[in-house]
FIKOLZA-1660 file (N, C-alpha, C; in steps of 0.1 Angstrom, whole numbers, plus 5000, padded with zeros to 4 digits):
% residues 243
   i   px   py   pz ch aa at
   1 5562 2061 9106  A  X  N
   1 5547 2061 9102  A  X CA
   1 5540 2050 9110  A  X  C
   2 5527 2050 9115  A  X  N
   2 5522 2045 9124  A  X CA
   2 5511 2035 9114  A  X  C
   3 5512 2024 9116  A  X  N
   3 5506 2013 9108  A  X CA
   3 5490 2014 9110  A  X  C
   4 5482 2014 9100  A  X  N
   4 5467 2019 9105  A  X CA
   4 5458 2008 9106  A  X  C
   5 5459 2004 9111  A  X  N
   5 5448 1989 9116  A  X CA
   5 5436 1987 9107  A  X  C
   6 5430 2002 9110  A  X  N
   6 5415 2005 9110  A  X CA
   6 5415 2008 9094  A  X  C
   7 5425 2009 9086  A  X  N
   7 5424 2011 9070  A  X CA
   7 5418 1999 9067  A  X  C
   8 5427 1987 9069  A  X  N
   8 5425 1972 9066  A  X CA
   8 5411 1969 9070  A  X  C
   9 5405 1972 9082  A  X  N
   9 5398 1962 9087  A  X CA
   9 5391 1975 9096  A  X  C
  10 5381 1982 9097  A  X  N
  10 5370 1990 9103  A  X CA
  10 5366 1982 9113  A  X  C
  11 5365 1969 9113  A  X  N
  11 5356 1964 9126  A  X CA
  11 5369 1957 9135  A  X  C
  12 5381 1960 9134  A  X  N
  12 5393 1956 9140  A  X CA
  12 5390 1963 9154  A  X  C
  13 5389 1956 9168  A  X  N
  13 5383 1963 9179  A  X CA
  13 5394 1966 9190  A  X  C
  14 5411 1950 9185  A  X  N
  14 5421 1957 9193  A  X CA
  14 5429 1955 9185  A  X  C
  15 5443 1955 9187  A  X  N
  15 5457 1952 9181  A  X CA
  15 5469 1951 9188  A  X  C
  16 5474 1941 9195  A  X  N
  16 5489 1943 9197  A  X CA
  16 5496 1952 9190  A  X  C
  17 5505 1964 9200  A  X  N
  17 5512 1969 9192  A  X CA
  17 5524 1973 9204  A  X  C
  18 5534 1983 9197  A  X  N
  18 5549 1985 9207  A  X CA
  18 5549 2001 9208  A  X  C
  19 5549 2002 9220  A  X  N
  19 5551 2019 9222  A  X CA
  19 5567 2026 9210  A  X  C
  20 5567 2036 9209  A  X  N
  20 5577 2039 9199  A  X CA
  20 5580 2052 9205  A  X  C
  21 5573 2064 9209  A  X  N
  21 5570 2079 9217  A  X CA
  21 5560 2075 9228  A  X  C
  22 5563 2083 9238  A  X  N
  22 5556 2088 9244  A  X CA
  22 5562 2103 9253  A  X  C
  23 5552 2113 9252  A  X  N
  23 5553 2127 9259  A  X CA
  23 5547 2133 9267  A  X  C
  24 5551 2147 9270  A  X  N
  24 5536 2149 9275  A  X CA
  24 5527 2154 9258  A  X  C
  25 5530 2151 9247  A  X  N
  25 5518 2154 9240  A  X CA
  25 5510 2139 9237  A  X  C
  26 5514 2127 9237  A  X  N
  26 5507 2113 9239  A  X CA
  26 5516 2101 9235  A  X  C
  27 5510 2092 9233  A  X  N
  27 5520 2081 9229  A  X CA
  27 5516 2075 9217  A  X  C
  28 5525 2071 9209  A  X  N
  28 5528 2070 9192  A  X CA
  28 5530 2054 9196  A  X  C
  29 5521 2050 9188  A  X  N
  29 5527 2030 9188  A  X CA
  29 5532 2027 9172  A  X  C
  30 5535 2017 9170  A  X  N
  30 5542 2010 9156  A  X CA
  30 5529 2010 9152  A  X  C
  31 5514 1999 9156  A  X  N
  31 5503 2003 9146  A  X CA
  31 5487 2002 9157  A  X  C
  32 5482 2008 9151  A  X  N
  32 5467 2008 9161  A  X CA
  32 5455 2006 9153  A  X  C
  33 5447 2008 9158  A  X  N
  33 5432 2003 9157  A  X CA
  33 5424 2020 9156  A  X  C
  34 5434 2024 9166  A  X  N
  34 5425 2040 9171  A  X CA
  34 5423 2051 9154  A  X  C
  35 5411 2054 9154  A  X  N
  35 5412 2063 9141  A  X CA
  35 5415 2080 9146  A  X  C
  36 5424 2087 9142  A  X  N
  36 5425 2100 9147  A  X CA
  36 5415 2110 9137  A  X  C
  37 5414 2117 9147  A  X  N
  37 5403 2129 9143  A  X CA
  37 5406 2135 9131  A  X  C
  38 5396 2133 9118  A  X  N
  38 5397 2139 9107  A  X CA
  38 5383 2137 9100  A  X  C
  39 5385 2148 9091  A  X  N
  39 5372 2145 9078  A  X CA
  39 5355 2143 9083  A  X  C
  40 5357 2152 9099  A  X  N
  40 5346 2152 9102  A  X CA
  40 5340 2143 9113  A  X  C
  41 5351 2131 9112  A  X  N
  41 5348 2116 9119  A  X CA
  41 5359 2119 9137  A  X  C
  42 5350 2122 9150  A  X  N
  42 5360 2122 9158  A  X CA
  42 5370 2113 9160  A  X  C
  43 5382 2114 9169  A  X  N
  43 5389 2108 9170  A  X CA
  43 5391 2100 9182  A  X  C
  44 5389 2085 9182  A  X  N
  44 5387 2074 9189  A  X CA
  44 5391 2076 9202  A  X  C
  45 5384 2066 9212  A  X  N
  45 5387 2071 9228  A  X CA
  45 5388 2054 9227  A  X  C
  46 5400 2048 9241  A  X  N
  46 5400 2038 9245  A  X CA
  46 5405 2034 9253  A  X  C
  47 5412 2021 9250  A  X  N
  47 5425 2020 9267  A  X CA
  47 5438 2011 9257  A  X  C
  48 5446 2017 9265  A  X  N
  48 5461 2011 9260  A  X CA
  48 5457 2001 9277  A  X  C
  49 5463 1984 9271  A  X  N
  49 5463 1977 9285  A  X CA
  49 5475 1969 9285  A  X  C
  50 5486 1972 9293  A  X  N
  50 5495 1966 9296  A  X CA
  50 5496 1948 9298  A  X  C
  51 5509 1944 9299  A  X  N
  51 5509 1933 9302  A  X CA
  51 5504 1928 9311  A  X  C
  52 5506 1937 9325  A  X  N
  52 5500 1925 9338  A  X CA
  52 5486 1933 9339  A  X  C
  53 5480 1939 9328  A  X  N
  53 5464 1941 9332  A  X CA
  53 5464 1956 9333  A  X  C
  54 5472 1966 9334  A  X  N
  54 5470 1980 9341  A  X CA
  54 5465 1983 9330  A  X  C
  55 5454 1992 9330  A  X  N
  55 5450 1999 9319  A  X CA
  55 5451 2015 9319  A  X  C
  56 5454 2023 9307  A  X  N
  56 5463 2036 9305  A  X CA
  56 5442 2041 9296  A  X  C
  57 5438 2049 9296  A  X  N
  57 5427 2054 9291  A  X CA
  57 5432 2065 9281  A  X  C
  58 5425 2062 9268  A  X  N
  58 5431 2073 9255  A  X CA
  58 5414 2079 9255  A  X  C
  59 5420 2095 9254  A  X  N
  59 5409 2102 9259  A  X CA
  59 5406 2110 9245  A  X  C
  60 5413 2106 9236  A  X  N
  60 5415 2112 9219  A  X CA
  60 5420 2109 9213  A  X  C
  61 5427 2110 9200  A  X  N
  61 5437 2105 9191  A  X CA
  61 5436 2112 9180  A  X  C
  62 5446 2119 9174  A  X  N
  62 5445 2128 9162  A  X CA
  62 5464 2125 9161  A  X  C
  63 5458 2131 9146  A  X  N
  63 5475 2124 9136  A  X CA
  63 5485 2138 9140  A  X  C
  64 5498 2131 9137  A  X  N
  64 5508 2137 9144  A  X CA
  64 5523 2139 9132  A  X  C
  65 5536 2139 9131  A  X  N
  65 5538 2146 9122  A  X CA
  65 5542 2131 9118  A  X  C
  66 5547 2134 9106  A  X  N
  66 5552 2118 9097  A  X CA
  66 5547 2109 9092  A  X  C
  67 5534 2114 9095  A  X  N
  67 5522 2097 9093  A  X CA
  67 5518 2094 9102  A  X  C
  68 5524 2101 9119  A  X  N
  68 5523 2092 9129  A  X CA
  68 5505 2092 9136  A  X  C
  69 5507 2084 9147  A  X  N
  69 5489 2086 9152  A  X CA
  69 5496 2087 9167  A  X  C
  70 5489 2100 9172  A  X  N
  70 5491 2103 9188  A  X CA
  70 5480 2098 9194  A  X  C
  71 5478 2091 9202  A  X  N
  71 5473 2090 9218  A  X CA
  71 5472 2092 9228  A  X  C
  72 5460 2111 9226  A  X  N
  72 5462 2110 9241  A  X CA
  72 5454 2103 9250  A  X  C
  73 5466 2107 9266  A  X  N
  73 5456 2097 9277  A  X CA
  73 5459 2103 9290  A  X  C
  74 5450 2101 9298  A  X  N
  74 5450 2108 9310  A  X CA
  74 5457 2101 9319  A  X  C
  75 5463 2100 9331  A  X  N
  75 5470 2095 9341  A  X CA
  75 5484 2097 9344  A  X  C
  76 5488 2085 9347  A  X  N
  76 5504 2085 9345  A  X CA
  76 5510 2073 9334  A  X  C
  77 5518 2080 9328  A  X  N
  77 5525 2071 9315  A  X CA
  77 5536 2067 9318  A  X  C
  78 5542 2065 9331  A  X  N
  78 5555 2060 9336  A  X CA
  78 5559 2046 9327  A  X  C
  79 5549 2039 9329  A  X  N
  79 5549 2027 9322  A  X CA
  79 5550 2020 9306  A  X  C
  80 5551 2036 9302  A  X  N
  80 5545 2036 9284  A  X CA
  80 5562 2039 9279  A  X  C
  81 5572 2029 9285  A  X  N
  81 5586 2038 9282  A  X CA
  81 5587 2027 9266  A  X  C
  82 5597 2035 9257  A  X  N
  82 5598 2029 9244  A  X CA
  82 5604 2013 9240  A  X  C
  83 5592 2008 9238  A  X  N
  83 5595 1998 9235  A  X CA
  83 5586 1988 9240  A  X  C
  84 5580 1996 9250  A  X  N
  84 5569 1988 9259  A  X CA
  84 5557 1978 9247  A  X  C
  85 5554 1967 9251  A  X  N
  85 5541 1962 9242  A  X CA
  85 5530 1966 9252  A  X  C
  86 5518 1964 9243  A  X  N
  86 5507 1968 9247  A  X CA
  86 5495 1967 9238  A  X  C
  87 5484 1962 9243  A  X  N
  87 5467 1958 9234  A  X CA
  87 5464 1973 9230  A  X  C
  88 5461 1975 9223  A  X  N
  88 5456 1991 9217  A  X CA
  88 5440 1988 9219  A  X  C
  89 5428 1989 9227  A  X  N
  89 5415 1985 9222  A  X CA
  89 5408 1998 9224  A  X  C
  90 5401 1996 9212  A  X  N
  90 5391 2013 9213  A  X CA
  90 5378 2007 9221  A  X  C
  91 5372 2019 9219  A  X  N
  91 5357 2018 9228  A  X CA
  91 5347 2010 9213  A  X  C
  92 5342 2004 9212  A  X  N
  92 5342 2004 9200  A  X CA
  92 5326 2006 9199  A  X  C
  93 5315 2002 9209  A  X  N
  93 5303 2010 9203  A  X CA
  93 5305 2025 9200  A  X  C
  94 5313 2033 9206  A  X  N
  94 5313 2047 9200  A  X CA
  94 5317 2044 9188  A  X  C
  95 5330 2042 9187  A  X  N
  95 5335 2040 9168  A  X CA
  95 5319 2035 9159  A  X  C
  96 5317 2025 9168  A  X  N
  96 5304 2018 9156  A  X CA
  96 5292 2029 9157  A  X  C
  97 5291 2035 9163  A  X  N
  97 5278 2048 9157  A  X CA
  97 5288 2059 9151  A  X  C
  98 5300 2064 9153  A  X  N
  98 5309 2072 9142  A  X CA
  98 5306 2062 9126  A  X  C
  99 5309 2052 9126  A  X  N
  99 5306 2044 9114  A  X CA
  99 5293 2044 9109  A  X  C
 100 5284 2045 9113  A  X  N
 100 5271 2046 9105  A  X CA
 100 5269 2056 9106  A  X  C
 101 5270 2069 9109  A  X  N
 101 5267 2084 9108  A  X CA
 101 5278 2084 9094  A  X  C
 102 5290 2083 9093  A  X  N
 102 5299 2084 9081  A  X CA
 102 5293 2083 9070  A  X  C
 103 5292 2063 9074  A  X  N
 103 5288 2057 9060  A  X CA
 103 5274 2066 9055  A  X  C
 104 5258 2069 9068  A  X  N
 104 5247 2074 9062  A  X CA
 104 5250 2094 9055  A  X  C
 105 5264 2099 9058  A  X  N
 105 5264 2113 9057  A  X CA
 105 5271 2107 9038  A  X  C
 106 5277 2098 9035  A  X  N
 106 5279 2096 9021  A  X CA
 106 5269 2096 9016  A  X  C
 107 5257 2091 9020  A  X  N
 107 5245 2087 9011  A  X CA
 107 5237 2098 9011  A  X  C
 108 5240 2109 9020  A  X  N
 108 5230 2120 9020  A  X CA
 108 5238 2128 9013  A  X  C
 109 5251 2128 9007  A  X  N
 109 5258 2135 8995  A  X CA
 109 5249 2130 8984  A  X  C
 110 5244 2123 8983  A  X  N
 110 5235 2116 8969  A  X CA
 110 5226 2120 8966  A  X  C
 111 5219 2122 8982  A  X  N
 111 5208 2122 8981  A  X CA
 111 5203 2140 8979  A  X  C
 112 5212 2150 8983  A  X  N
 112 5214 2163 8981  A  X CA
 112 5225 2162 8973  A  X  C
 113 5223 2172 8956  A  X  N
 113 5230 2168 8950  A  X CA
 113 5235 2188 8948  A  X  C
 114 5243 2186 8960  A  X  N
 114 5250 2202 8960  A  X CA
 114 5265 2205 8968  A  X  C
 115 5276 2212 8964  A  X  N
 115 5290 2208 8970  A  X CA
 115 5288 2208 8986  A  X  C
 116 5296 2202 8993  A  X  N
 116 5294 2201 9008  A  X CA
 116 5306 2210 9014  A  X  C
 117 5302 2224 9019  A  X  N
 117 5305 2228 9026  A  X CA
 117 5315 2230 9042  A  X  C
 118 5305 2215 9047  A  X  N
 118 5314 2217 9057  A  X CA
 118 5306 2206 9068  A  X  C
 119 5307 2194 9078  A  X  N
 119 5301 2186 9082  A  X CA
 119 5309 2179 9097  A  X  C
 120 5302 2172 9102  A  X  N
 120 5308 2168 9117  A  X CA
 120 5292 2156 9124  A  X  C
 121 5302 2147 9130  A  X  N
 121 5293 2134 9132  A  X CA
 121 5300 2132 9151  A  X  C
 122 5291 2129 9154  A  X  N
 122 5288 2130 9172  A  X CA
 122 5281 2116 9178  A  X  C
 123 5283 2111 9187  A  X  N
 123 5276 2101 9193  A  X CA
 123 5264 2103 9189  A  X  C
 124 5256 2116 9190  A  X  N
 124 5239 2115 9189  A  X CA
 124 5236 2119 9176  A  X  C
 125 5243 2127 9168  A  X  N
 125 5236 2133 9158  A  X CA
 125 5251 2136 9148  A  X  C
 126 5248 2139 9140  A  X  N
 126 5257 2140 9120  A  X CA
 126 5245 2154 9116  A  X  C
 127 5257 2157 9109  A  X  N
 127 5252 2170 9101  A  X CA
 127 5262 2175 9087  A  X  C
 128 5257 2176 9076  A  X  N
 128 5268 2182 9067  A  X CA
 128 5263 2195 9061  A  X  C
 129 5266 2202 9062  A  X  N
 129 5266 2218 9054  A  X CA
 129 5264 2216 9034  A  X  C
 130 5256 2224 9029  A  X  N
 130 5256 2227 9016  A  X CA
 130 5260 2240 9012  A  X  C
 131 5263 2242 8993  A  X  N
 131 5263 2254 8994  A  X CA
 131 5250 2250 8983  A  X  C
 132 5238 2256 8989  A  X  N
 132 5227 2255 8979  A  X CA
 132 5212 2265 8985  A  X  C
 133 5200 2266 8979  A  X  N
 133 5190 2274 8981  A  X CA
 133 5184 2267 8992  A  X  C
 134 5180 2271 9005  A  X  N
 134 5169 2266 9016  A  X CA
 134 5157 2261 9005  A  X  C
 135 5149 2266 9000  A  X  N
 135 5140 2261 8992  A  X CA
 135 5139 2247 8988  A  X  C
 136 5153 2245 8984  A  X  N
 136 5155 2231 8979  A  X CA
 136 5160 2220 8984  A  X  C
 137 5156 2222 8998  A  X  N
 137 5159 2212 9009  A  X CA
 137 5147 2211 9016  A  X  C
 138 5142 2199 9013  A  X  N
 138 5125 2193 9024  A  X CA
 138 5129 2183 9031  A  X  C
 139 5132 2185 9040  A  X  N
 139 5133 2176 9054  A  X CA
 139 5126 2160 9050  A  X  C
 140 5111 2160 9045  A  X  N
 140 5105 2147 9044  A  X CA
 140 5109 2141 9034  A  X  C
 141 5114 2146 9021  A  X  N
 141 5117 2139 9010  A  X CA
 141 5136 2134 9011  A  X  C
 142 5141 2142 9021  A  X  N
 142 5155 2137 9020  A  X CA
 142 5154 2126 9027  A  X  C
 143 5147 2127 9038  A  X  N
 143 5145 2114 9053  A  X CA
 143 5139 2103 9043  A  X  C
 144 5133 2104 9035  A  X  N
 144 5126 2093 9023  A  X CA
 144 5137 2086 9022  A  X  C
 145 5143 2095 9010  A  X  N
 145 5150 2088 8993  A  X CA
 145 5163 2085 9007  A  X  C
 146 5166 2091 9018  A  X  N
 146 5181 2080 9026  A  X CA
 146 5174 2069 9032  A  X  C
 147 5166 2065 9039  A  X  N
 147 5156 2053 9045  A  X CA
 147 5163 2045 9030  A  X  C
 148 5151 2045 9017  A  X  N
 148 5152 2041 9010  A  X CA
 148 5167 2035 9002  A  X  C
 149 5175 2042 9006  A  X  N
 149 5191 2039 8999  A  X CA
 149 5198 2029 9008  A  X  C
 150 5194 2033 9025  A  X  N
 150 5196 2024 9036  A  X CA
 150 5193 2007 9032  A  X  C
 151 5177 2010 9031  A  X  N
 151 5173 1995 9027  A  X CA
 151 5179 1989 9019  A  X  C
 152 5184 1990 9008  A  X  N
 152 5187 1986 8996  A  X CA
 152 5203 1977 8995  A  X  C
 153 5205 1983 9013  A  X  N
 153 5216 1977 9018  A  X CA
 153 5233 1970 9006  A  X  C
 154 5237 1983 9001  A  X  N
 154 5247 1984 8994  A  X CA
 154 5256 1979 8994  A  X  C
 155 5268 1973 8993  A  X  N
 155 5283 1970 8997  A  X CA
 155 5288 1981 8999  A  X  C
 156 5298 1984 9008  A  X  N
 156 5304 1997 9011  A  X CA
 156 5322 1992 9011  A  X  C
 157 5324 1997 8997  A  X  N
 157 5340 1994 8994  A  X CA
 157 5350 1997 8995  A  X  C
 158 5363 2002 8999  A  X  N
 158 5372 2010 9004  A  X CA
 158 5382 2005 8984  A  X  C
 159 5386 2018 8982  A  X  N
 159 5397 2014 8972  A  X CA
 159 5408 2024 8964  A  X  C
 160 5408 2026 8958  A  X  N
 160 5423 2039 8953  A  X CA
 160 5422 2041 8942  A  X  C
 161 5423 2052 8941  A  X  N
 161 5430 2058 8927  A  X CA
 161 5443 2068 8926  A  X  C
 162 5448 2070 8914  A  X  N
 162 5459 2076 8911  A  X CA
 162 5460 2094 8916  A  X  C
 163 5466 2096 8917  A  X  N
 163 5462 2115 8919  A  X CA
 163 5462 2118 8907  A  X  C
 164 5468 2113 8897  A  X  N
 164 5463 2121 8884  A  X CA
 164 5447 2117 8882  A  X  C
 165 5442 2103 8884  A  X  N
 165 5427 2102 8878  A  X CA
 165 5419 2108 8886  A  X  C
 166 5425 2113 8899  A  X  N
 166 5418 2125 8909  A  X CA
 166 5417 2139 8905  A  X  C
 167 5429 2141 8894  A  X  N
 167 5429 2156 8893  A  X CA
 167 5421 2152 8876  A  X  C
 168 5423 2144 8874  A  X  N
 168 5411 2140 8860  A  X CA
 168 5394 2144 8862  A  X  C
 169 5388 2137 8873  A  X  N
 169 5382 2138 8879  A  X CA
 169 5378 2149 8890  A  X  C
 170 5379 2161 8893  A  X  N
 170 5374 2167 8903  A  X CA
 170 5362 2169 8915  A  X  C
 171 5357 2163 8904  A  X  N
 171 5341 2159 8904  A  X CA
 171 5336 2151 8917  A  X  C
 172 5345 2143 8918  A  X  N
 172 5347 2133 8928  A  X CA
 172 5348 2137 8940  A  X  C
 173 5357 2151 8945  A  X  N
 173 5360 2154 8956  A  X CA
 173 5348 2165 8960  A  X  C
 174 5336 2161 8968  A  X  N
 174 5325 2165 8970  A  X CA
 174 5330 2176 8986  A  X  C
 175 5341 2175 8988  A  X  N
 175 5339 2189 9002  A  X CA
 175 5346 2198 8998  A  X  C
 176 5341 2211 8994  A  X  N
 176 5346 2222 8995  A  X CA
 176 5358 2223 9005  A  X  C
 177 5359 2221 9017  A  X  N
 177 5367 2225 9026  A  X CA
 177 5375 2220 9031  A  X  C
 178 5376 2207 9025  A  X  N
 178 5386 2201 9031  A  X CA
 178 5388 2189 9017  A  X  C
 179 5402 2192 9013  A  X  N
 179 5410 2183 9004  A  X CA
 179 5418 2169 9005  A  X  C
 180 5414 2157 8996  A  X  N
 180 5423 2146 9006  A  X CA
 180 5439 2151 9005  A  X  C
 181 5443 2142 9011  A  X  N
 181 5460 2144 9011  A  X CA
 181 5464 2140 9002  A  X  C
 182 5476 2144 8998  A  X  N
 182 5484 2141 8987  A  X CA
 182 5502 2139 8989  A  X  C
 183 5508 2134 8980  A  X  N
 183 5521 2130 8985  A  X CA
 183 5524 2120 8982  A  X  C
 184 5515 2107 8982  A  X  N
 184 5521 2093 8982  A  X CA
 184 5517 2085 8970  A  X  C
 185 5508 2093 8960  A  X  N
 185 5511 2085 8946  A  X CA
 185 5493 2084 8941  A  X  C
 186 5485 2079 8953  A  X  N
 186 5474 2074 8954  A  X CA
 186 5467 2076 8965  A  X  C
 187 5451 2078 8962  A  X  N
 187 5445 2086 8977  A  X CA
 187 5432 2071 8975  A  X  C
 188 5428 2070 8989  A  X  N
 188 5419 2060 8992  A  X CA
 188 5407 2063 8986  A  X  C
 189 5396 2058 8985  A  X  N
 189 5384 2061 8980  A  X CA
 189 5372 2052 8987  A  X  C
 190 5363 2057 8984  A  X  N
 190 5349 2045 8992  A  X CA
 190 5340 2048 8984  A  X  C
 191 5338 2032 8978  A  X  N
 191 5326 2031 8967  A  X CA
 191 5315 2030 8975  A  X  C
 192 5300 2034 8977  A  X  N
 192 5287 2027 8979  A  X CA
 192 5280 2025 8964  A  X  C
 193 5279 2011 8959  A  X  N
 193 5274 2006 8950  A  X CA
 193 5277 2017 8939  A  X  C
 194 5264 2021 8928  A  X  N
 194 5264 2032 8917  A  X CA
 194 5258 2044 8926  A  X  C
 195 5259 2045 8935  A  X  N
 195 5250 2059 8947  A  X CA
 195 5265 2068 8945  A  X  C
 196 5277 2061 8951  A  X  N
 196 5285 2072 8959  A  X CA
 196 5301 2072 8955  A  X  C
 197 5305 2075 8947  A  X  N
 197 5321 2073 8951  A  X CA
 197 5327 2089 8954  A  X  C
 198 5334 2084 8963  A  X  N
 198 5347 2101 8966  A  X CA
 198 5359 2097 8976  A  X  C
 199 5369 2100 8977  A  X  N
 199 5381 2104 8985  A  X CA
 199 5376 2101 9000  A  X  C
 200 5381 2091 9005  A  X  N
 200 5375 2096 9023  A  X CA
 200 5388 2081 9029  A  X  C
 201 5394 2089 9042  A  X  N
 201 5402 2080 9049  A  X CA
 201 5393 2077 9059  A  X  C
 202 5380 2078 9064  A  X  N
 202 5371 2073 9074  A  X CA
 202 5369 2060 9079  A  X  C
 203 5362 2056 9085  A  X  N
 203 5359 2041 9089  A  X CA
 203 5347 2038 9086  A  X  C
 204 5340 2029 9078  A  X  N
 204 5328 2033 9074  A  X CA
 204 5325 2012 9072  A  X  C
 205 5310 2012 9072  A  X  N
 205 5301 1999 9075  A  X CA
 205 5307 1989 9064  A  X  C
 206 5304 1981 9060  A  X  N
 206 5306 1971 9053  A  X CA
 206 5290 1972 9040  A  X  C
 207 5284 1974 9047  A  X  N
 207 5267 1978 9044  A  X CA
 207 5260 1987 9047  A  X  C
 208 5254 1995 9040  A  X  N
 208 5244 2004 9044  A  X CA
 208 5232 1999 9051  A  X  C
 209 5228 1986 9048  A  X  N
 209 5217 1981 9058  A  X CA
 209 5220 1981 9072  A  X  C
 210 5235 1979 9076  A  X  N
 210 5237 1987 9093  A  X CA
 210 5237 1999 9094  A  X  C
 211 5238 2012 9086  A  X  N
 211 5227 2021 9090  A  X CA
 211 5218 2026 9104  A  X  C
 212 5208 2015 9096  A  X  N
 212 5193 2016 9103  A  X CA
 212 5189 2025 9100  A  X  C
 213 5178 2028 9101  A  X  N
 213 5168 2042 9097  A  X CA
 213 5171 2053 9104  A  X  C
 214 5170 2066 9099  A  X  N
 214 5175 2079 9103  A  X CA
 214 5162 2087 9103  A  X  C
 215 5165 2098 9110  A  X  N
 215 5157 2108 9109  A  X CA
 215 5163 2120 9106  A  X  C
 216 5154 2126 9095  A  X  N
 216 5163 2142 9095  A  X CA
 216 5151 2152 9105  A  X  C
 217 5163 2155 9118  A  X  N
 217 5157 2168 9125  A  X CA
 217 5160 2182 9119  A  X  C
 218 5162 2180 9116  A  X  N
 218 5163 2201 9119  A  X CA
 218 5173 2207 9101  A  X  C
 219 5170 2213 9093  A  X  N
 219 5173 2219 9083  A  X CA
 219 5174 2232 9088  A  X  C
 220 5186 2240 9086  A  X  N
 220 5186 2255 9089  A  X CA
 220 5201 2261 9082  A  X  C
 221 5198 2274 9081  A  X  N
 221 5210 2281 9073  A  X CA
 221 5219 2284 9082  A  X  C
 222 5234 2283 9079  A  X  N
 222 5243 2288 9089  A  X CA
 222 5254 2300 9081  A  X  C
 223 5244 2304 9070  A  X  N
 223 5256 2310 9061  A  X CA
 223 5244 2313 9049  A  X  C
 224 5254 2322 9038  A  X  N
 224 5247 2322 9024  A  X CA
 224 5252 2311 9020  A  X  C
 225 5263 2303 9021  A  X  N
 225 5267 2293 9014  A  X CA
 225 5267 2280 9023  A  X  C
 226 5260 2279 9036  A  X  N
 226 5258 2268 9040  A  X CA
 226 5246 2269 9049  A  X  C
 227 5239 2257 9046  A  X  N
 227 5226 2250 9043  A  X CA
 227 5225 2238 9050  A  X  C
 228 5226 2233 9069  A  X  N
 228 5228 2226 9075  A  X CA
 228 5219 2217 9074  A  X  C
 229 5221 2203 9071  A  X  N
 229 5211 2187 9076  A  X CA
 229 5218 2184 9085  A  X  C
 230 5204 2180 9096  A  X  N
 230 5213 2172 9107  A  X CA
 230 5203 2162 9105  A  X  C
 231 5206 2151 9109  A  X  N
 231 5206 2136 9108  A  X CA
 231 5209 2131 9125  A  X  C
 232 5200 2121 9124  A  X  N
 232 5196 2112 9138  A  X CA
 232 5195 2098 9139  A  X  C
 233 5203 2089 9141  A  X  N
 233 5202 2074 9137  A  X CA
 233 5191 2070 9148  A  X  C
 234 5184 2062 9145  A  X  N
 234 5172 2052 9152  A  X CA
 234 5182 2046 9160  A  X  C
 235 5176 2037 9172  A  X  N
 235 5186 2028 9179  A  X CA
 235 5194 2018 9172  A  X  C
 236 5202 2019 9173  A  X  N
 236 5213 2008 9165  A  X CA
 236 5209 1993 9172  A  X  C
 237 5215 1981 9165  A  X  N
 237 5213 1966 9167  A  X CA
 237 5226 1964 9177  A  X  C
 238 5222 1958 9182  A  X  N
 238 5237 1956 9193  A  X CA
 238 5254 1954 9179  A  X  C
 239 5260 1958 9178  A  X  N
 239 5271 1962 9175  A  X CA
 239 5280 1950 9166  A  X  C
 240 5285 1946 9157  A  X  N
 240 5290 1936 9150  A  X CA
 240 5296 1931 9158  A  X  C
 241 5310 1921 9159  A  X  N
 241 5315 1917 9167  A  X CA
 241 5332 1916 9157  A  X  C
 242 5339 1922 9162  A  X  N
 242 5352 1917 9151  A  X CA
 242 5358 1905 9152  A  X  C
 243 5360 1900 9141  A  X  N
 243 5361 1885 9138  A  X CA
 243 5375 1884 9142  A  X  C
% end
């Protein structure tokens, strides 16, 4: 199983770590920083950099069997043989606008109080699906009451519960389409203040006040049962710095 950096620590930007696989489907390290493609959130692009400086480019990352996290990467991997060390470093202004489209697509669960469908976050733009009536979706009052949730600048908590207090709770798991995982006793969770709690292995802010203000463009049906918001972050502040 591949050690997850980015559980502990979201603004983690590299990690020493030791090659374990490499294929032609990518290369598996002991632990990374990289978040693999899930739950809507894509999956990290970066560089694996060798000892004397060469750098290897990860052009994706998505989970692989056992727990593990694949890396893929374009070039030649001659060098990536098992056992190899190597800096794991993502790109990380992309991750850091993946992180505030996440963290602002939680708060627009709040702020639309209808099961979610189905959703996907992109360098320029976030969108989540409803199953609910067009009528009851106004572009100007949603773009309001999230601004307003933004400001109020929340603590944004990472924490767990039991799978029984999850199957106690259903309530909790706000996406129709996709279920957390199960298996290991306990599933992750992410508090925003009294706004938001549910299930999510994502990478998400520390604060909603890094956000920044959003715009909702475009409301439209893609279904009888889904009812698309897409969401537009204002320019971001130059980017935290990992400590």
């Amino acid at each position: 199983m591949t050690e997850r950096v980015f559980e502990q620590d979201a603004y983690a930007q590299l990690c020493d770590a030791i090659v374990v696989a490499c294929d032609e489907n990518g290369v598996i390290l002991d632990r990374t920083v990289f978040y693999p493609l899930g739950g809507g959130q894509p999956g990290d692009h970066g560089q694996l950099v060798l000892a004397d400086g060469a750098r290897i480019t990860v052009v994706d990352t998505i989970k692989g069997n056992g727990g593990t996290i694949v890396h893929r990467v374009e070039g030649d991997t001659g060098a990536l043989a098992r056992g190899t060390r190597v800096t794991a470093a993502i790109d990380w202004p992309r991750r850091y606008t993946h992180m505030r489209y996440h963290t602002c697509l939680h708060l627009l669960c709040a702020v639309v109080a209808a099961p979610v469908t189905g959703g996907r976050m992109g360098a320029d733009k976030a969108h989540l699906d409803f199953d609910i009536d067009m009528d009851r979706l106004d572009a100007a009052d949603i773009e309001s009451r999230l601004n307003a949730l933004i400001a109020r600048d929340d603590a944004v908590e990472p924490g767990e519960i039991s799978e029984a207090e999850l199957d106690a709770n259903p309530g909790l798991v706000k996406t129709m389409s996709v279920q957390p995982p199960r298996g290991q006793g306990t599933v992750r969770t992410m508090r925003i203040a009294d706004v938001d709690l549910q299930p999510c292995g994502g990478t998400h802010l520390k604060r909603t006040g890094e956000i920044g203000r959003v715009r909702v463009t475009k409301i439209r049906s893609e279904g009888k049962r889904n009812k698309r918001v897409t969401i537009v972050l204002d320019a971001p502040d130059e980017p935290a710095d990992s400590e």
